[in-house]
N, C-alpha and C positions, 0 to 999 in steps of 0.2 A: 139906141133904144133899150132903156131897162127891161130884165128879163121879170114877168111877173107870173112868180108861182100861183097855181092854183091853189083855191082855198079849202080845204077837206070837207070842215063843218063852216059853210060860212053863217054867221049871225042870225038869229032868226029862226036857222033852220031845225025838222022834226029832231035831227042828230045832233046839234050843238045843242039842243033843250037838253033830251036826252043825258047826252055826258056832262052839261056844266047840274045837272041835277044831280047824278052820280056821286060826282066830286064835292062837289054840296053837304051831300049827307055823309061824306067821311069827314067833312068840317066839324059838323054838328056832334059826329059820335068821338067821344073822348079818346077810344081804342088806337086812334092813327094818328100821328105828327104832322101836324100838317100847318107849320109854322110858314109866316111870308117868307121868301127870299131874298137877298137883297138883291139889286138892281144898281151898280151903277149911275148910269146916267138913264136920265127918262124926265120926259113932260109928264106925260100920264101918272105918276108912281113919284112924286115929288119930295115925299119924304123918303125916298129908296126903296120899300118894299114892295113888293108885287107877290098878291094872294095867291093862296094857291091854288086856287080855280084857276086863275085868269096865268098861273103860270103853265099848266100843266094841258090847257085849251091852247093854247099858243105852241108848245113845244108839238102837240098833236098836228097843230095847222102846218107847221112848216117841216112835218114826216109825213108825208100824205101817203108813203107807204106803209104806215103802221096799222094792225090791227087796234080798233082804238078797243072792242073789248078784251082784249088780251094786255093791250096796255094798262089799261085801268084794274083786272086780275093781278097784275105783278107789281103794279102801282099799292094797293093792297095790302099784298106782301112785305114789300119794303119799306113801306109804312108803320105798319100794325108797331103797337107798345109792346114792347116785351115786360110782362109782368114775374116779377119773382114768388116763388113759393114760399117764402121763407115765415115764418112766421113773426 
């Protein structure tokens, strides 16, 4: 009998709206890197990349101990461009 993990935010829900909106708007704002990933192998993802929404909902789903606003805070962080001053 396969073990099946609980799902955090499953589909649908007020919390996966929530955070795939979040991630969403750090798409949209130019300030954060938020380039696809590649992916190996995948039906879904056929040309290799997997967005980063949908990477970063998935990494969520399957740490269901994670704080997911604290992940998305350091998510953020490690993201964000670093711009120089330089003239």
């Amino acid at each position: 009998m396969p073990i099946v993990k609980k799902i955090t935010y499953p589909l649908g829900s007020v919390e996966e709206k929530d955070i795939r909106e979040e991630l969403q708007q750090m798409v949209l704002d130019g300030s954060y890197n938020t380039m696809p990933s590649y992916i190996p192998i995948s039906d879904k993802y056929p040309d290799g990349l997997m967005p980063f929404v949908d990477r970063h909902m998935r990494y969520l789903n399957t740490n269901p101990k994670l704080d997911a606003s604290m992940y998305l805070a350091n998510l953020r962080l490690m993201t964000r461009i670093k711009r120089s001053n330089s003239a």
